[in-house]
C-alpha angles and dihedrals in degrees: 000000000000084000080058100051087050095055094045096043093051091047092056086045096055091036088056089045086057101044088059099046085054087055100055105043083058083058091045092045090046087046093059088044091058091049092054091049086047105041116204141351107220121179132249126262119208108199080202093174094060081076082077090053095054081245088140137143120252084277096046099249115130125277125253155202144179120223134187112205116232126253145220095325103004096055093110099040115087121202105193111186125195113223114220137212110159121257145273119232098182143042080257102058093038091058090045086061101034099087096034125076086272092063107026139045090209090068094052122127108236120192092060118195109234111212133144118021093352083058114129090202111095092213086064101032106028089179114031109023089104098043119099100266129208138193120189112197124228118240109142104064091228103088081259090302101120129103114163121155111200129065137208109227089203085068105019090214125166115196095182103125093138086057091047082053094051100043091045080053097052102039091058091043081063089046096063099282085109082071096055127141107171115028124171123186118223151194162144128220117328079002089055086057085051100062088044091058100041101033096109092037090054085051083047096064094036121093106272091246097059122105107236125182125152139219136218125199117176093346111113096096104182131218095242130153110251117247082273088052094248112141086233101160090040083053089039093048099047093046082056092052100047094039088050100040086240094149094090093040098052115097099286084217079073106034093051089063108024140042101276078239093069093047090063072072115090080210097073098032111041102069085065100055117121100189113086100259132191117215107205109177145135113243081218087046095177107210081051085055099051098035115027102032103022109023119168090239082078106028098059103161089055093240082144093045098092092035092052088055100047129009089199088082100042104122125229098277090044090051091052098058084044088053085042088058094045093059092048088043080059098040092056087041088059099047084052110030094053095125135082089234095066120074120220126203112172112173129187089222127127086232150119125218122342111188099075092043107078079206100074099013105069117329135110108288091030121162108262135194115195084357088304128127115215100242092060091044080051097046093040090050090053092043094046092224085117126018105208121210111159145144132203127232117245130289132309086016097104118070092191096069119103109265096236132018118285096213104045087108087087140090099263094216108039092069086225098125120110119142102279092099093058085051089049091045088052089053089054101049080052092044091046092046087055097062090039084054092046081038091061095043096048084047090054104041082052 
């Protein structure tokens, strides 16, 4: 008997050994799931002696950036991407901001997750995984316009985005992007403005032998009425631009011709440029739809609620005036884009932003145009092998879009919005299937 017991004993022993071991190679398969759905954690960079210069976030910490050094071939070729987070027009919004990411650099996360076309894996970023790689962070609220001196100690707000945008600069030139030889300026959202406006200022500071091109994503906000016929992003922008002291800072190409106001607009910039510039966008850009043309502060009742968070619900009145934006988002693309230097990437997809999200950069089930996924008529364009140049048809015409926005997960009116969320979504499902995986295991040893 006590032979017995023994052998029993050490059976249940080794079978619960096991058990565990099981267990925890499921969490260390669904781990390394979750990494390749993330991409990777790079580190935070304080360019803690921009503070001397007056370059601060809203709050006055220091600006920052995370950067991924290149790689075997792509060591001397520097993609910088502007993160993005909408803007604040008033004292309000900007402390509102002031003690969040999108105003501090203390509340940044760090660790940030790379993925995309920030991505260091070939397979997921055929053109730029091995290139140095660099995030700056968005902490002023003006698409790094703003330069105003003096501060009101009641607030303690600092509006000095265009010195964030200088310091960041510089302090990459000293850490080998004086070397470049490729650069390409990036950015979503307001971020994507933000490589528009300072796309020949970036090739300004770059040597004279590098090849420089930049690259919009989300980022031609038009000058529309709103669905009340109130011109409400035309009042919002230039309430951003006189708040932030944007005016000196805006492309003088512009602001020689136009109201500053008007410049903070790709429409009446982009034609200018000078710099070779790709245009990626969705005609039925989303956060455009909820807050540009139907914003809450005229649709009080919420009759374009269920329409702005999935188009699949407008009804046919609502699609109409979407259609009809659409058309007006084309009619301003064709007056700028008019060049061969410039790419053009015009898809019929609910989304925002599509360069930092795998899902809808360069993975299987990508979104296409003319059988083409956006990372290789980026990469094409840069390399100058294809110069793109396309339009999708209408809505609902193309079966590779996403089947709901990507970005509805944010609030519709903060502008915050700018992909991370859908990253973070897609973690959870993973995270969620894990347990669900441990819980099955636990359920069945019992």
């Amino acid at each position: 008997m006590h032979v017995r017991w023994n052998y029993e004993t050490r059976a249940i022993n080794c079978m619960m050994i096991y058990s565990r071991m099981s267990q925890w190679m499921n969490l260390l398969i669904c781990v390394l799931l979750l990494k390749k759905i993330e991409g990777l954690y790079v580190g935070i960079t304080y360019v803690r002696n921009a503070v001397a210069k007056g370059a601060v976030c809203l709050d006055g910490s220091p600006p920052a950036y995370h950067l991924d050094k290149g790689f075997g071939t792509g060591i001397n070729s520097w993609l910088v991407h502007f993160e993005g987070g909408g803007w604040c027009n008033n004292i309000t919004t900007c402390l509102a901001r002031k003690n969040t990411r999108l105003g501090s650099s203390k509340q940044m996360a760090t660790p940030l997750a790379f993925s995309g076309i920030m991505n260091n894996m070939r397979q997921y970023n055929p053109d730029f995984y091995n290139w140095n790689r660099v995030k700056i962070r968005y902490c002023d609220g003006a698409s790094f316009t703003g330069d105003v001196e003096a501060v009101n100690p009641a607030t303690n707000l600092h509006f000095r985005g265009a010195r964030i945008f200088l310091a960041v600069i510089e302090d990459l030139l000293a850490k080998g992007m004086k070397n470049a030889e490729n650069a390409l300026l990036s950015g979503c959202s307001a971020g994507g403005l933000a490589s528009i406006l300072h796309c020949d200022s970036f090739r300004a500071l770059l040597p004279m032998g590098t090849k420089v091109k930049c690259l919009s994503d989300a980022g031609y906000f038009i000058n529309v009425k709103d669905v009340s016929g109130a011109p409400h992003i035309q009042t919002y922008f230039n309430q951003v631009v006189s708040l932030h002291g944007s005016a000196k800072n805006l492309p003088l190409s512009c602001t020689s011709r136009l109201n500053p106001a008007l410049c903070f607009f790709p429409q009446y910039v982009v034609q200018q440029i000078k710099t070779p510039l790709f245009v990626l966008n969705a005609a039925y850009d989303s956060w455009q739809i909820k807050n540009t043309l139907a914003p809450s502060a005229v649709d009080p009742s919420g009759t374009w609620k269920a329409c702005k968070l999935d188009i699949n619900t407008c009804s046919p009145i609502q699609l109409k005036t979407v259609q009809d934006f659409r058309t007006k988002f084309l009619n301003t693309l064709y007056r700028s884009t008019n060049s061969s230097s410039k790419g053009v990437y015009i898809d019929s997809c609910y989304v925002h932003c599509q360069t930092e999200l795998q899902e809808t950069w360069f993975m299987t089930g990508s979104p296409e145009l003319g059988k083409t996924k956006i990372a290789k008529a980026i990469g094409d364009w840069f390399y100058d092998e294809n110069p793109f140049q396309k339009i999708d048809c209408p809505y609902p015409c193309n079966p590779t879009c996403p089947r709901s926005d990507l970005d509805k997960q944010h609030h519709l009116d903060t502008g915050l919005g700018n992909g991370i969320a859908a990253t973070v979504k897609l973690s959870l499902v993973t995270m969620v299937f894990c347990w669900l995986i441990m819980g099955m295991k636990i359920s069945f040893k019992n």
